[in-house]
C-alpha positions in Angstrom: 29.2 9.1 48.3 30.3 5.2 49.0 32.6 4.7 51.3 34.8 1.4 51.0 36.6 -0.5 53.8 40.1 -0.4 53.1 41.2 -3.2 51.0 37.9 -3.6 49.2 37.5 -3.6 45.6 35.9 -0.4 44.0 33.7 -1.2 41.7 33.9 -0.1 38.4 31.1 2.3 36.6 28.8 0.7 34.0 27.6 1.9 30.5 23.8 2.1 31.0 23.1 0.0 28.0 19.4 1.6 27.8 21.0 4.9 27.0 23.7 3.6 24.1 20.7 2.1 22.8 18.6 5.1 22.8 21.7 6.9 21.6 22.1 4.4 18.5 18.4 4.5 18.0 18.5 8.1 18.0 21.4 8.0 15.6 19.4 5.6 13.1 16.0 7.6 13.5 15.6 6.0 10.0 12.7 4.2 10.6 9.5 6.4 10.7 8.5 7.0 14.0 9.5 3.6 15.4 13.6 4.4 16.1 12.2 8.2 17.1 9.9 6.4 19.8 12.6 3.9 21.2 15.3 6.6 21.0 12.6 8.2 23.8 11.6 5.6 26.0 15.5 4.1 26.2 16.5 7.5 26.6 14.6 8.4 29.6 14.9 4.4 31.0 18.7 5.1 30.5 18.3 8.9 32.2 17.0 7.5 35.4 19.5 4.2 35.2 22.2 6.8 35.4 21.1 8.6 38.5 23.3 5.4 39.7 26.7 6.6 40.7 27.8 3.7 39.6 26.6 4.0 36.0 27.4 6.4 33.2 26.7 7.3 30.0 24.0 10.4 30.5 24.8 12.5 28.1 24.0 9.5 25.4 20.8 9.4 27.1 19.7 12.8 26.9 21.2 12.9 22.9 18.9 9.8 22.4 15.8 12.2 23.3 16.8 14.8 22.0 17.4 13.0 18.9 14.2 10.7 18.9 12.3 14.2 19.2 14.0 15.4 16.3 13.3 12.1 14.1 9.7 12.6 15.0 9.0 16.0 14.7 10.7 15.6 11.1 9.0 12.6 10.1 5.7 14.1 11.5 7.1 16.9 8.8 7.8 15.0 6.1 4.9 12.9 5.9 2.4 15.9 6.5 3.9 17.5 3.7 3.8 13.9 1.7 0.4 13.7 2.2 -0.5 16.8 1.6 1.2 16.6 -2.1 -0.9 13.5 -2.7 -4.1 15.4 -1.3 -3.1 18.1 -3.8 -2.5 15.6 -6.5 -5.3 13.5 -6.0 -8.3 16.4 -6.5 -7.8 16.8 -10.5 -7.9 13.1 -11.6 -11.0 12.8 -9.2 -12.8 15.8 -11.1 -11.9 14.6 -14.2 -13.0 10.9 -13.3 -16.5 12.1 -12.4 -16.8 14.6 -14.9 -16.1 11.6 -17.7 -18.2 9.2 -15.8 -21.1 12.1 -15.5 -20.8 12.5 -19.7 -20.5 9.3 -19.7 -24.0 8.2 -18.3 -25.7 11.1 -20.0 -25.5 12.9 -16.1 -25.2 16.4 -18.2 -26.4 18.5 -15.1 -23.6 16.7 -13.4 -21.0 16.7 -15.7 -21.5 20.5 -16.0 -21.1 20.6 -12.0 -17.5 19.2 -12.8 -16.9 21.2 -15.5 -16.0 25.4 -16.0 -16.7 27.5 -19.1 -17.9 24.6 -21.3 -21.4 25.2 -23.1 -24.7 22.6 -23.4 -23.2 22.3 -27.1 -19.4 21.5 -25.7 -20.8 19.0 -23.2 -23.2 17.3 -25.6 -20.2 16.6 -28.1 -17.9 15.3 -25.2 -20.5 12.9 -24.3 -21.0 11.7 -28.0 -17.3 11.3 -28.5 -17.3 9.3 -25.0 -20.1 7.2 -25.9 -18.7 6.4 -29.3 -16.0 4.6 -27.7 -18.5 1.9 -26.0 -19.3 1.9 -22.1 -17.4 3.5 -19.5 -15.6 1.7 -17.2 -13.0 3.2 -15.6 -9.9 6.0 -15.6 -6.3 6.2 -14.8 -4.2 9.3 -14.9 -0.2 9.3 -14.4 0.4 12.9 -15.2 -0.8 15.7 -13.1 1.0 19.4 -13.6 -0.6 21.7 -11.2 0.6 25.7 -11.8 -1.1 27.7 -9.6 -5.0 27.6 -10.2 -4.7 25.6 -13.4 -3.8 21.9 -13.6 -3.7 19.5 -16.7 -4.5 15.6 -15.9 -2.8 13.1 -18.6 -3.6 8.7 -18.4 -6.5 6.8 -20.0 -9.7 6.3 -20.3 -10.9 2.8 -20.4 -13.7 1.7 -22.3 -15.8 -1.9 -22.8 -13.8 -1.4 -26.4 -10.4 -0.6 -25.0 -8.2 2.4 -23.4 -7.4 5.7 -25.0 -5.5 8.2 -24.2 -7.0 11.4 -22.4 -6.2 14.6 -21.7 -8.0 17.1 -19.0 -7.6 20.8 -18.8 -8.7 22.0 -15.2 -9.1 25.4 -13.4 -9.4 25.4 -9.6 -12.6 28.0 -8.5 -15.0 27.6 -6.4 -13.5 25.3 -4.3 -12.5 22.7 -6.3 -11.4 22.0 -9.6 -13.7 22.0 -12.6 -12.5 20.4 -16.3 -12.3 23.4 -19.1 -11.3 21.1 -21.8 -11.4 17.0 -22.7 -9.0 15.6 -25.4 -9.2 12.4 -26.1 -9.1 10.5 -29.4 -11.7 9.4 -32.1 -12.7 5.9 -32.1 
């Protein structure tokens, strides 16, 4: 406690501006990680500034944590789960890539390592049908559907001739997924 000569001016309290800041950063926690980790450093710079009788505004400290912890924890969430889904995503259109690219340079032990439940004969004719379209050069797939172990891969196939459409059935054993069925156009 301060004691003051008679006469003397008391001093008024302060807003610690390190904890509105951390409060508003807290607030915002908008921006992935980086509001989350200011809302915690101002927070706590703000939490000791306040020890200061003669400045106030703890409570907006210790919400700014709180709050910074929360943005964190739910971005740390969020993009887990985000990348996760693309993880998820991802594993069918790179099977079907190498299984086409396997037919594709006549690979037929590989392309049956990609593939589940298709015969010599089934492969053989995929790989003719590929061929006929001219060399391989690359795939893109925009449409993945994924019901429980089965999953059906939709883009192109491009080829020294052009793109066509293609179509992938897939089934997920063995640890990965494995093509049961290749659609894609005559030339």
């Amino acid at each position: 406690m301060t004691l003051y000569p008679a006469g003397a001016p008391v001093q008024p309290t302060r807003l610690s501006k390190s904890a509105v800041a951390s409060f508003i950063c807290g607030l915002l926690g908008c921006i992935p990680f980086v509001t989350g980790l200011l809302a915690i450093l101002l927070g706590l710079i703000g939490f000791v500034r306040t020890g200061d009788p003669m400045k106030r505004g703890r409570w907006m400290a210790v919400v700014g944590i709180v709050l910074g912890i929360l943005s964190i924890g739910g971005w740390t969430l969020f993009g887990g789960g985000a990348w996760a889904a693309w993880g998820a995503l991802k594993a069918p259109r790179v099977a079907t890539h190498d299984f086409i690219h396997d037919l594709a340079a006549g690979d037929m032990s590989g392309a049956k390592s990609h593939s589940a439940g298709l015969s010599d004969d089934e492969l053989r004719d995929l790989a003719a049908a590929i061929n006929a379209h001219g060399t391989f050069v690359d795939t893109t797939f925009t449409n993945i559907s994924i019901t429980n172990n089965d999953a059906n891969v939709d883009g192109s196939t491009a080829f020294s001739t052009g793109s066509v459409s293609t179509h992938a059935r897939l089934t997920y054993t063995g640890g990965s997924w494995k093509v049961t069925g290749l659609t894609l156009p005559s030339p």
